[in-house]
MMTF fields as JSON, N, C-alpha, C and O atoms, coordinates in Angstrom:
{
  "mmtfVersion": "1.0.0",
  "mmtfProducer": "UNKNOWN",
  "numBonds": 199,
  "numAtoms": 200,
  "numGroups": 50,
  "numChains": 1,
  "numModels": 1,
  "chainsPerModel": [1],
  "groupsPerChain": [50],
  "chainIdList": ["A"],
  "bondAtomList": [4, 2, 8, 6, 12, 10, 16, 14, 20, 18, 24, 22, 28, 26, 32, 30, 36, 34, 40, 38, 44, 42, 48, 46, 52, 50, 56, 54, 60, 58, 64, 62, 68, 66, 72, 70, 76, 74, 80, 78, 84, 82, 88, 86, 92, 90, 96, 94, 100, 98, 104, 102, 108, 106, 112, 110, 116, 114, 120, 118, 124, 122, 128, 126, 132, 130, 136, 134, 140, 138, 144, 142, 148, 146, 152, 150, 156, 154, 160, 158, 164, 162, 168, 166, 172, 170, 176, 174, 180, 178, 184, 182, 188, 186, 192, 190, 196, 194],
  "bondOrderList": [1, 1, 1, 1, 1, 1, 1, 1, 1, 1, 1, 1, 1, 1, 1, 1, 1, 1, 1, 1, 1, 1, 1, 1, 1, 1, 1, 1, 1, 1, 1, 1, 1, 1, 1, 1, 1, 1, 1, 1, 1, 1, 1, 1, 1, 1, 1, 1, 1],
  "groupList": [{"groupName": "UNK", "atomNameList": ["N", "CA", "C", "O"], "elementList": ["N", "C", "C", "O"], "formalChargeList": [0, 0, 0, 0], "bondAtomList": [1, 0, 2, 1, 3, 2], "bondOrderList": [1, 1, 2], "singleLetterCode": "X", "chemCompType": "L-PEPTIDE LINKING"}],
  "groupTypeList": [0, 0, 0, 0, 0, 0, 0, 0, 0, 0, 0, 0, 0, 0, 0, 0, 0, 0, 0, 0, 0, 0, 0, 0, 0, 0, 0, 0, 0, 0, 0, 0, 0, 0, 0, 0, 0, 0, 0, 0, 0, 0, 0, 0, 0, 0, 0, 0, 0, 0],
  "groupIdList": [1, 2, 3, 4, 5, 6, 7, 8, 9, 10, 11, 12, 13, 14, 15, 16, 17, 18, 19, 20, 21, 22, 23, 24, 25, 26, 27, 28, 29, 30, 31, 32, 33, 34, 35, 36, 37, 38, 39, 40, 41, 42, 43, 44, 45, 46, 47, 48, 49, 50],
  "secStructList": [7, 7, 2, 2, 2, 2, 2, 2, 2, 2, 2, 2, 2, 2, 2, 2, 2, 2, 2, 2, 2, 6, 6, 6, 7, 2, 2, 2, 2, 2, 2, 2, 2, 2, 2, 2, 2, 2, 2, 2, 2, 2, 2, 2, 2, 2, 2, 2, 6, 7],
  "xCoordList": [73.553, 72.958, 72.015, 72.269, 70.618, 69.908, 70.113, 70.866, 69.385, 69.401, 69.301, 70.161, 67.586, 67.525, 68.494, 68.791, 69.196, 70.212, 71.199, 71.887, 71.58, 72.793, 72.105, 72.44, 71.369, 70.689, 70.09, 69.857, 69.924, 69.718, 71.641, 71.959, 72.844, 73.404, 74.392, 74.783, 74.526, 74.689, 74.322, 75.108, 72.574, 71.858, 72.255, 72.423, 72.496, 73.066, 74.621, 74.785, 75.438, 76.801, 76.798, 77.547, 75.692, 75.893, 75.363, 76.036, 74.011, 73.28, 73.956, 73.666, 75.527, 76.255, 76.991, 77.294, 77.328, 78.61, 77.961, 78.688, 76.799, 76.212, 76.363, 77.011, 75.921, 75.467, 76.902, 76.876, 78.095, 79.174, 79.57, 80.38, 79.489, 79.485, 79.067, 79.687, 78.233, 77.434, 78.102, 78.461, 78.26, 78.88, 80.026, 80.545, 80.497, 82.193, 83.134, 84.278, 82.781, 83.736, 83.687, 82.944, 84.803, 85.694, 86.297, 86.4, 86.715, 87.441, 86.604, 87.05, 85.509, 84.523, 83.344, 82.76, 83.329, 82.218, 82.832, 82.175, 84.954, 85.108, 85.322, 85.46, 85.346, 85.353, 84.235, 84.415, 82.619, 81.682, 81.59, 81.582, 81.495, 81.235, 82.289, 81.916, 83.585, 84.073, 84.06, 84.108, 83.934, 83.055, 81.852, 81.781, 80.979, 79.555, 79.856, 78.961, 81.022, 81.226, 81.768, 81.312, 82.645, 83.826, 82.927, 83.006, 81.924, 81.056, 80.086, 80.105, 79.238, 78.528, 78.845, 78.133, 80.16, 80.998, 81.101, 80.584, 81.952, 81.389, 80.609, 80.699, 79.667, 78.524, 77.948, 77.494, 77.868, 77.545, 78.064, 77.471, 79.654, 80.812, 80.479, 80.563, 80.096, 80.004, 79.093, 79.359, 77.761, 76.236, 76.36, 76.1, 76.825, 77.369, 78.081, 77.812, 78.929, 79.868, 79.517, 80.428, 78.446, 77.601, 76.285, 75.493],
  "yCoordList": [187.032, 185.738, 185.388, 185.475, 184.881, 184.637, 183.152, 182.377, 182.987, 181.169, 180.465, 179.706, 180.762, 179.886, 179.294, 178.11, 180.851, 180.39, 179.854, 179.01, 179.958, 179.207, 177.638, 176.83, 177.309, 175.918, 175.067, 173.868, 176.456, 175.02, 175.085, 174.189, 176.271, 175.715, 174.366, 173.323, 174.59, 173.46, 171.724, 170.835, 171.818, 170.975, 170.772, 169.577, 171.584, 171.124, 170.34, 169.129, 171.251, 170.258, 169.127, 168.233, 168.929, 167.696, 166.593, 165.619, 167.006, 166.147, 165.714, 164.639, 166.843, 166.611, 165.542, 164.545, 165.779, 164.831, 163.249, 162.265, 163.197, 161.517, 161.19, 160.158, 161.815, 161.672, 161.704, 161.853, 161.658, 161.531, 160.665, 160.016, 160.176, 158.908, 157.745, 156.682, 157.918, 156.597, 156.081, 154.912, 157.055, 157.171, 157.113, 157.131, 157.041, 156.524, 157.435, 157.063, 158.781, 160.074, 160.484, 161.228, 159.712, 159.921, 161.045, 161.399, 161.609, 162.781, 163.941, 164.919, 164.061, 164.763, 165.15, 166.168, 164.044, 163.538, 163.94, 164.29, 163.808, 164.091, 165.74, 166.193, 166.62, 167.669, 168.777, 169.958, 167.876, 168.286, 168.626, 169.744, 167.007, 166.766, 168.096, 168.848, 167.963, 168.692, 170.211, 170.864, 170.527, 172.093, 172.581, 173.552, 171.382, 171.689, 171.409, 171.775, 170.8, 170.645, 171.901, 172.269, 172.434, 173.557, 175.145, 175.961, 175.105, 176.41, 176.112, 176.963, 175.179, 174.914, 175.677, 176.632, 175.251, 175.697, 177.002, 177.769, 177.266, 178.979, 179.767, 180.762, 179.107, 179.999, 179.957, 181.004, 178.807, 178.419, 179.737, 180.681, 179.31, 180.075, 181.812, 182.753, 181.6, 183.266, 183.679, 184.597, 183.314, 183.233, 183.677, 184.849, 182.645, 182.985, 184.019, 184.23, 184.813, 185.773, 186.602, 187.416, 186.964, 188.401, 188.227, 189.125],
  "zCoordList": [210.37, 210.082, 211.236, 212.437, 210.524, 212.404, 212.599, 212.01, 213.425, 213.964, 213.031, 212.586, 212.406, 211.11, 210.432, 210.273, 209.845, 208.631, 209.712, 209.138, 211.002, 210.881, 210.994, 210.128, 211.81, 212.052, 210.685, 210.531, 209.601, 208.107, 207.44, 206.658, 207.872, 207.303, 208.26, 207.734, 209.111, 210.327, 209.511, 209.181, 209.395, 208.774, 207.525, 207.284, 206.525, 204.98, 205.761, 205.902, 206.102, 206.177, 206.717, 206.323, 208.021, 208.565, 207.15, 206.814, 206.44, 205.58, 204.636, 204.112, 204.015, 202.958, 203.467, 202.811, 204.83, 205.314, 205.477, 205.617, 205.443, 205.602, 204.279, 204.106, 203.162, 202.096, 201.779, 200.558, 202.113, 201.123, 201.882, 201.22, 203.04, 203.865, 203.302, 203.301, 202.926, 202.263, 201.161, 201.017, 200.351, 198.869, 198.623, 197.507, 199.58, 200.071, 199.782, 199.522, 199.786, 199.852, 201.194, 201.835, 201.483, 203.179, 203.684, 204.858, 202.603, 202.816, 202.778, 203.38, 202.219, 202.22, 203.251, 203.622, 203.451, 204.847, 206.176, 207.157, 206.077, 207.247, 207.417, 208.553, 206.258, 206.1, 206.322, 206.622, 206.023, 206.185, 207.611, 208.127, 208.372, 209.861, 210.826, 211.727, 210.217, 210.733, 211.148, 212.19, 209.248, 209.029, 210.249, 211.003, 210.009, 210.857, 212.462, 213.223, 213.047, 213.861, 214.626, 215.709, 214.048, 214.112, 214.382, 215.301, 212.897, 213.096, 214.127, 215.016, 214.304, 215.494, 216.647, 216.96, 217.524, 218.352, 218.424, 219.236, 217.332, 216.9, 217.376, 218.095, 216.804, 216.855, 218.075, 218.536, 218.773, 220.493, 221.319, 221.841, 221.179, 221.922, 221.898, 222.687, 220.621, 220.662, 221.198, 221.974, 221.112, 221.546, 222.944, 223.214, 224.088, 225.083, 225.523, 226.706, 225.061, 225.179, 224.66, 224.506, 224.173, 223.678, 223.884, 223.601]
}
C-alpha cells in the first residue's frame, strides 16, 4: 500500500466518522475515529522501524 492509499484511507474513516457524528450514529463515529486513529499509529510506528 503506498502513502496515498494509506492517507485517502485514513481520510475516508476520519470523513465517515464526522459524517456519522453529525447524524447521530455514535457508535459508528466512535468506531471510525477509532479505526483511523489505531491504523494511523500503525502505520506511523511501522514507518519508523523499517
Amino acid at each position: 500500500m503506498t502513502n496515498i492509499q494509506r492517507d485517502i484511507l485514513i481520510g475516508l474513516l476520519f470523513v465517515v466518522g464526522i459524517l456519522g457524528f453529525i447524524s447521530g450514529e455514535f457508535i459508528l463515529s466512535t468506531i471510525m475515529f477509532g479505526t483511523a486513529a489505531l491504523f494511523s499509529n500503525v502505520v506511523l510506528s511501522y514507518s519508523l522501524h523499517h
